[in-house]
C-alpha positions as CSV (number, residue, x, y, z in Angstrom):
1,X,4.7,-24.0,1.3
2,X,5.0,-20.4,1.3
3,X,8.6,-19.3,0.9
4,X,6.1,1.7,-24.4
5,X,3.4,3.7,-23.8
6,X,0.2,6.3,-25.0
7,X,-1.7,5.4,-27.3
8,X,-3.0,2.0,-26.0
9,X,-4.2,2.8,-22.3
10,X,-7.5,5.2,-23.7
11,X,-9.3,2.4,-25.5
12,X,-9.5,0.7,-22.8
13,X,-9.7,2.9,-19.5
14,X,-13.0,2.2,-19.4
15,X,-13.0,-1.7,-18.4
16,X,-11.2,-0.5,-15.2
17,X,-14.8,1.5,-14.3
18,X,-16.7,-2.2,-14.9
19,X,-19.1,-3.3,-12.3
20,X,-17.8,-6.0,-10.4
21,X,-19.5,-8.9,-11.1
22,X,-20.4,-10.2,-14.4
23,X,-21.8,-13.7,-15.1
24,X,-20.3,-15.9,-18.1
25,X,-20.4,-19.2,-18.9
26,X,-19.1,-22.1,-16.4
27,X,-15.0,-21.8,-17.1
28,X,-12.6,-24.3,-14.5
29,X,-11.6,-22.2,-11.9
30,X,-8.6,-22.6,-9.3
31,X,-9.7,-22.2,-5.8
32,X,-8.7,-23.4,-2.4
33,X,-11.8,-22.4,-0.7
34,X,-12.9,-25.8,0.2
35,X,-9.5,-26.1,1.7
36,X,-9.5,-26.8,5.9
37,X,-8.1,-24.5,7.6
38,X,-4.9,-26.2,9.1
39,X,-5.1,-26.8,13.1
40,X,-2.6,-24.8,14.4
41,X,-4.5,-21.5,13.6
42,X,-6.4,-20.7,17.2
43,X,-9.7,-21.3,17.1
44,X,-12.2,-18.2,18.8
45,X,-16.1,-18.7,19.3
46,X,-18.0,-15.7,19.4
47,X,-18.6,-14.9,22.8
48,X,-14.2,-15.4,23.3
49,X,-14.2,-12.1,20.2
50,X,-17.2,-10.3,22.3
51,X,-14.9,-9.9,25.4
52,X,-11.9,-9.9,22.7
53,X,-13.6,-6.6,21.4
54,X,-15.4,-5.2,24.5
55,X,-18.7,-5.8,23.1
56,X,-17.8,-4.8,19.8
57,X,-17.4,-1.1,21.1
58,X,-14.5,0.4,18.9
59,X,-15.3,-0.3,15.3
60,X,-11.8,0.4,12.9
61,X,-13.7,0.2,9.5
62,X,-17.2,-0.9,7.5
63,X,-17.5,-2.7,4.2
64,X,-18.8,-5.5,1.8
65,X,-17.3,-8.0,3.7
66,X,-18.4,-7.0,7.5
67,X,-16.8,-4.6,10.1
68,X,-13.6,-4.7,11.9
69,X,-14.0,-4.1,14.9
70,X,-10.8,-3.5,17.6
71,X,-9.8,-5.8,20.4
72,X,-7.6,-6.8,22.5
73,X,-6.3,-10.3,24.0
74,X,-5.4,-11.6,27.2
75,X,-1.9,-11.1,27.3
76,X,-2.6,-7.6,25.5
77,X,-1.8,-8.3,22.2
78,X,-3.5,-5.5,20.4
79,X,-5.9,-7.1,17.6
80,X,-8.3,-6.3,14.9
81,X,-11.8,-8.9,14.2
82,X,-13.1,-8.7,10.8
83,X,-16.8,-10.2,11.7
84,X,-19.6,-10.8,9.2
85,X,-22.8,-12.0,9.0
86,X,-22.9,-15.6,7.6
87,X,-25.3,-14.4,5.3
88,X,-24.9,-15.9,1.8
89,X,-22.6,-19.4,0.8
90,X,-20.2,-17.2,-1.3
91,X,-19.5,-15.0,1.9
92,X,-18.8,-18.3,3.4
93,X,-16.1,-19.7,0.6
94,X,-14.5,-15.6,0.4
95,X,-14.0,-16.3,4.1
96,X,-12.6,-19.3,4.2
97,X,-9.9,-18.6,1.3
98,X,-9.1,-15.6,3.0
99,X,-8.5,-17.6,6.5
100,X,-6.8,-20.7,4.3
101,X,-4.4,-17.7,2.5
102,X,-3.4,-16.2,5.5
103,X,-2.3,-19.4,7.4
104,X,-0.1,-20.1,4.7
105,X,1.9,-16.7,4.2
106,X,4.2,-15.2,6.4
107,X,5.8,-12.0,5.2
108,X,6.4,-8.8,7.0
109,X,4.3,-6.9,4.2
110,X,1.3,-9.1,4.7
111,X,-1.4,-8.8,7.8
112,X,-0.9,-11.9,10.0
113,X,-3.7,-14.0,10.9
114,X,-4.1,-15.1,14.4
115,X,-6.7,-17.0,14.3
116,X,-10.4,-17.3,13.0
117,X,-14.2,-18.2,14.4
118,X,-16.9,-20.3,12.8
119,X,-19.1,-20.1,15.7
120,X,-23.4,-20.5,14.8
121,X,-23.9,-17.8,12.7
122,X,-21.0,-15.8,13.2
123,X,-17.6,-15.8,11.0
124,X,-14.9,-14.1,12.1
125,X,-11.2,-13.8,11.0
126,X,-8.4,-12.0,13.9
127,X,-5.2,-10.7,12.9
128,X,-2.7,-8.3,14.0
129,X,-3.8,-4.9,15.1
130,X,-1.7,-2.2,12.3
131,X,-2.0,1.1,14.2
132,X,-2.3,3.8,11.5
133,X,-5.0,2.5,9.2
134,X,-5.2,2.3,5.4
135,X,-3.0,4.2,3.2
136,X,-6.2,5.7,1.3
137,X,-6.7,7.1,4.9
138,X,-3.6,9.2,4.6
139,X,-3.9,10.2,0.9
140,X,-7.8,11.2,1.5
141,X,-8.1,12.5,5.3
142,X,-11.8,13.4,5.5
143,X,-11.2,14.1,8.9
144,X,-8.0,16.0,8.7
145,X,-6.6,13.7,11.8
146,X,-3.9,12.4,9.5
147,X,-0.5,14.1,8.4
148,X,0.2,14.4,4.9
149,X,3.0,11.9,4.1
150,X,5.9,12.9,2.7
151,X,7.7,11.6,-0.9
152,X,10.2,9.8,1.6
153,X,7.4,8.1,3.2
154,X,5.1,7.4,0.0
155,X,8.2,5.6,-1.8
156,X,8.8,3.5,1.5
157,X,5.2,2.6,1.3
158,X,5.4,1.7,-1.7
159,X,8.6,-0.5,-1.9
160,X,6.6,-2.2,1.5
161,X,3.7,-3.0,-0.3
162,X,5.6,-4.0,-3.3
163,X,7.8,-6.6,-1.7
164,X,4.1,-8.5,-0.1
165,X,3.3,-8.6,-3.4
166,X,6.4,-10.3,-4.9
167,X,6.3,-12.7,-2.0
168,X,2.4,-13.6,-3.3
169,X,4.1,-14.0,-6.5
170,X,7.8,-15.2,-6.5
171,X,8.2,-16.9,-2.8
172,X,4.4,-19.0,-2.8
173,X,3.9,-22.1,-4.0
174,X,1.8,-22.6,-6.0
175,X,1.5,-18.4,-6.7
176,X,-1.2,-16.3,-4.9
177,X,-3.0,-13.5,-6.8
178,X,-4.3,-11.1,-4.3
179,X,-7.2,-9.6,-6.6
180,X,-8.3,-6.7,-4.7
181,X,-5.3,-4.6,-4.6
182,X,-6.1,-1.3,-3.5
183,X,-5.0,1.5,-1.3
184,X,-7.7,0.5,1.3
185,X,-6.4,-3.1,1.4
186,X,-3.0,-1.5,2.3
187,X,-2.3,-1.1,6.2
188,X,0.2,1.4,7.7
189,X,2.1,0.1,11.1
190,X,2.9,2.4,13.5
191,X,6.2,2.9,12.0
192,X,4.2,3.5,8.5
193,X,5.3,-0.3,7.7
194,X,2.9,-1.2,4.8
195,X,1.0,-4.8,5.1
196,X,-1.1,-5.7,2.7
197,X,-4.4,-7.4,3.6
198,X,-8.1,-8.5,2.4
199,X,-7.2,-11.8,0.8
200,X,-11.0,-12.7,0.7
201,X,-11.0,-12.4,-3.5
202,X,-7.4,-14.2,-3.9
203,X,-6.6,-17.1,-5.7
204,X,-4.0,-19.6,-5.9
205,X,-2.7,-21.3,-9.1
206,X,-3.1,-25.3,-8.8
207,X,0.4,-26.0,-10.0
208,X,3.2,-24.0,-10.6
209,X,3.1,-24.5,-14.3
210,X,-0.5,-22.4,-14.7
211,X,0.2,-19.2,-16.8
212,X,-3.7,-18.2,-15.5
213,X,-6.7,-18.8,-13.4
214,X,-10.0,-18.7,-15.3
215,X,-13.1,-17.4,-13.1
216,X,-17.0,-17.4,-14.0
217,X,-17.1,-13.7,-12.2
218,X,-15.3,-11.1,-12.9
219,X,-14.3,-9.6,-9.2
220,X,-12.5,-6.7,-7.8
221,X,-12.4,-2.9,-7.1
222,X,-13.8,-0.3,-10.1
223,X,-10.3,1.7,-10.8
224,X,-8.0,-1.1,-10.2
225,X,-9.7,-4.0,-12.2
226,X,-7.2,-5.4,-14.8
227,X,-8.5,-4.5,-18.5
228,X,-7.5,-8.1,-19.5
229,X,-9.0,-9.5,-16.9
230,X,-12.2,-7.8,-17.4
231,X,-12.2,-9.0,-21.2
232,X,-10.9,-12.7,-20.9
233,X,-12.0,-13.5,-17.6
234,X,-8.7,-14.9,-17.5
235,X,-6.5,-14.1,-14.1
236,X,-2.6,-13.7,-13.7
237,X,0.2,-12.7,-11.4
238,X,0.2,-9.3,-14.2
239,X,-3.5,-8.4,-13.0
240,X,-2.2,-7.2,-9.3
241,X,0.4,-5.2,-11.2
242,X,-1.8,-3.1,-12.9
243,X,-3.7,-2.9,-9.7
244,X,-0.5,-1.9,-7.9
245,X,0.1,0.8,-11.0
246,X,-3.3,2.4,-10.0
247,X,-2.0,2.1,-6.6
248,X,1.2,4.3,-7.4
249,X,0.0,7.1,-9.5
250,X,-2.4,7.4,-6.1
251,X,0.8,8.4,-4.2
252,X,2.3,10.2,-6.9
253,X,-1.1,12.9,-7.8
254,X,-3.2,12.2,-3.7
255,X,-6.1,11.4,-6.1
256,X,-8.5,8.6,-6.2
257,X,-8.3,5.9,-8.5
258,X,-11.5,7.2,-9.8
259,X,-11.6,10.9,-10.1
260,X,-14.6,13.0,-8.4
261,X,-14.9,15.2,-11.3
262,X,-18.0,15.4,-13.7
263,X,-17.2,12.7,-15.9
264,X,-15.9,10.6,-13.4
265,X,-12.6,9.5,-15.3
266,X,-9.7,7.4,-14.4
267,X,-6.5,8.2,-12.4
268,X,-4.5,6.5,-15.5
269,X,-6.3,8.4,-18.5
270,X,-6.0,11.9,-16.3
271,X,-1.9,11.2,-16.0
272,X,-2.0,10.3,-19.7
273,X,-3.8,13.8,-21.3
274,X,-1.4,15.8,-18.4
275,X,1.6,14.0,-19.8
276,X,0.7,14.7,-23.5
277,X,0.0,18.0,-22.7
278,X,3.6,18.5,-21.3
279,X,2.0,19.4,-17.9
280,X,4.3,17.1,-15.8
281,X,4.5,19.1,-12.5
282,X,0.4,19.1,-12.4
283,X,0.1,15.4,-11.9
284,X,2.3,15.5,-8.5
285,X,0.3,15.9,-5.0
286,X,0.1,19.7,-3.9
287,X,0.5,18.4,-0.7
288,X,3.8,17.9,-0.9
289,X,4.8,21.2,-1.6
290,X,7.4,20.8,-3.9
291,X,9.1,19.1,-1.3
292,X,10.6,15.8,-3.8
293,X,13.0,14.7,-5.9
294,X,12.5,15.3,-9.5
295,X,14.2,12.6,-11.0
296,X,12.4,10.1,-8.5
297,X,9.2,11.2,-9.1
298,X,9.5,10.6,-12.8
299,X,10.6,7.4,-12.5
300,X,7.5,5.8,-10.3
301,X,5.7,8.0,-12.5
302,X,7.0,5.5,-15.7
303,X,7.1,2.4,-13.3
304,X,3.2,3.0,-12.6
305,X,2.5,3.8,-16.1
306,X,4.1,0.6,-17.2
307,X,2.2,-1.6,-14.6
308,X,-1.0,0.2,-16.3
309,X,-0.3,-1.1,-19.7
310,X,-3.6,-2.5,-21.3
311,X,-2.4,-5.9,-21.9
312,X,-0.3,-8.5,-19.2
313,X,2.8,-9.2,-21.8
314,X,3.4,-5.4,-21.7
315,X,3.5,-5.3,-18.0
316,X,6.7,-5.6,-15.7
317,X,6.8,-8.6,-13.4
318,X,6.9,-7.2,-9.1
319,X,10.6,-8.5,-9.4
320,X,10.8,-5.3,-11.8
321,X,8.3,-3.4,-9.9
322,X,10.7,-3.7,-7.0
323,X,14.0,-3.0,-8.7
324,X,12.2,0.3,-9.9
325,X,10.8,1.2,-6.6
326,X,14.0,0.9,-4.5
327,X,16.1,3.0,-7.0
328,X,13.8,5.7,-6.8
329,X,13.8,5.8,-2.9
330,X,17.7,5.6,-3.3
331,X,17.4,8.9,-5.5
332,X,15.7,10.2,-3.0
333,X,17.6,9.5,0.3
334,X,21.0,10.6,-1.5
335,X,19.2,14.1,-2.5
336,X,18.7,14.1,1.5
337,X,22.1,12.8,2.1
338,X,23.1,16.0,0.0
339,X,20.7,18.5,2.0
340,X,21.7,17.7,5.4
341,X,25.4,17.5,4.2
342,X,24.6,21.1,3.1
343,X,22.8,22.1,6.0
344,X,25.8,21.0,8.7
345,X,28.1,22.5,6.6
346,X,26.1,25.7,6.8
347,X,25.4,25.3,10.7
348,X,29.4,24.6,10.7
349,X,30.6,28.0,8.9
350,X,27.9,29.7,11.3
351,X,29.7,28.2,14.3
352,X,33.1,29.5,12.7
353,X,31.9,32.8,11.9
354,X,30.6,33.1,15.6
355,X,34.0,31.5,17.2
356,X,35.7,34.2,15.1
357,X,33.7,37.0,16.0
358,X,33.6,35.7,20.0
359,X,37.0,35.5,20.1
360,X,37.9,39.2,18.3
361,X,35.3,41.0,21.3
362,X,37.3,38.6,24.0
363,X,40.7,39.9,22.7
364,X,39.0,43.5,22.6
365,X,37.8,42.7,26.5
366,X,41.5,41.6,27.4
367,X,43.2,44.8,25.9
368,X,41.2,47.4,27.7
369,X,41.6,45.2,30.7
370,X,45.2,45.3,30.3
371,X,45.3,48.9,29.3
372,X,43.1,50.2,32.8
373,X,44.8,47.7,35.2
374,X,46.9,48.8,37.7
375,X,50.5,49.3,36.9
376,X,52.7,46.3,38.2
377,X,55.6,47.7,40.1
């Protein structure tokens, strides 16, 4: 039931760039894939998500694992239908662990399933609806139809996504290790309420007392794959923290985990040589315009560069990552606190300085009155 730093990240940056899969020998792996999915998750065939989704008109994103298309229930509960193609029988076991995962977490930071289809050839998962798409569509904007969010909004975001996270790892039993932690995999509510989603790569330890999973592939996103990871094969609660470190120094620079430049580098080696070089201010998004707290900056800045340690033991735990997180967004809002304290006490002396001045031209107004007015007899 569900309830320190340099020198050792440039040796090895490059594991993060790996492709994804690579083939070892047979290890024993922890899975739930062959788990049913429990009964009180609803049940859709395919023609029920073809009127769900209006013919499949509005699609809300394309990838490896299908398309999501929009939809919309009887009652008009707004949802989105991640359909794909039963094409392959690892496509099958991704999504049934990511159906299985889902029915067994309930978190405000995680997507909610509301049900699932295994109809013929057609599987399909249906969760809740999250308004304003992936973070990575915020920080990139192709289409220049998002704002650009602020620090405020950034450290919220992350403290959101943080929290799902710890909940995978602290409040699950046995623990969940999402795998594929990304900026994509991170959905903004309406409110720009982070949820976490794509569980279709995560794993779950068998027993409480496992300090690792071991897999035959090596799986996950190039620019968040875990170093360690990508040399032992061996996974851990630690690997979604450095994933979540990449995540972070995407919200602190607005750059992709791995850079568009010629020699296509990574987001934690470019913060590194900017750092050594004492170029601090560089590595913060132009798009915020200066608009931040210093001090708040600097400390995600060391929180993600912690969670981007080479090796697990160097790593914070999310309990830490969270701790971190929530102090900086309290350095922020009390720097706010201070500039709207300024800013009414500005508006106040205005107000003061125009009562004044009113009432000198009213008492200039009453003496001429007084002075031309008849005389009283």
């Amino acid at each position: 039931t569900c309830k320190a730093l340099r020198h050792s990240h440039t040796t090895l940056i490059t594991c993060c760039l790996a492709p994804l899969s690579l083939q070892v020998q047979p290890k024993k792996a922890t899975s739930i894939e062959d788990q049913p999915i429990p009964p009180e998750n609803r049940g859709f065939t395919y023609l029920e998500l073809k009127t769900i989704t209006n013919n499949f008109e509005r699609v809300l994103g394309k990838g490896g694992f299908g398309t999501v298309y929009y939809g919309r229930l009887q009652d008009g509960t707004e949802v989105a239908v991640k359909l794909r193609a039963r094409t392959s029988a690892q496509r099958i076991k991704e999504f049934q662990a990511e159906a299985l995962l889902l029915s067994r977490v309930h978190h405000r930071n995680l997507v909610s399933l509301i049900g699932y289809c295994k109809d013929n050839n057609c599987l399909g998962l249906v969760y809740e609806f999250v308004a304003q798409g992936s973070l990575k569509d915020h920080l990139t904007d192709k289409d220049g139809t998002s704002r650009v969010l602020n620090w405020r909004e950034r450290l919220r975001i992350a403290v959101d996504a943080a929290l799902g996270l710890e909940y995978l790892h602290e409040g699950c039993t046995p623990p969940i290790i999402h795998r594929d932690v990304k900026t994509s995999n991170i959905l903004l509510s309406e409110n720009l309420v982070a949820k976490i989603a794509d569980f279709g790569l995560s794993k779950a330890f068998l027993t409480d007392d496992h300090t690792h999973v071991s897999t035959e592939i090596i799986k996950g996103t190039p620019g968040y794959i875990d170093p360690e990871y990508h040399d032992t094969f061996q996974l851990n609660e630690k690997s979604d923290v450095y994933s979540f470190g990449v995540v972070l120094l995407e919200l602190i620079t607005g750059l992709p985990a791995v850079l568009r430049n010629p020699d296509r580098g990574h987001i934690v080696q470019w913060v590194w040589q900017r750092i050594a070089r004492g170029e601090i201010t560089d590595i913060v998004d132009a798009g915020l315009r200066g608009e931040y707290d210093t001090n708040s900056v600097w400390k995600v800045t060391d929180t993600a560069m912690k969670c981007t340690m080479p090796t697990a033991s160097q790593r914070p735990t999310m309990i830490q990552v969270v701790i971190q997180l929530k102090e900086s967004l309290q350095l922020m809002e009390s720097l706010q606190l201070v500039v709207s304290h300024e800013r009414a006490q500005n508006i106040y002396v205005e107000a003061l300085e125009l009562d004044q001045t009113d009432l000198v031209e009213i008492a200039r107004i009453d003496m001429k009155t007084t002075v031309s007015g008849p005389i009283v007899r």
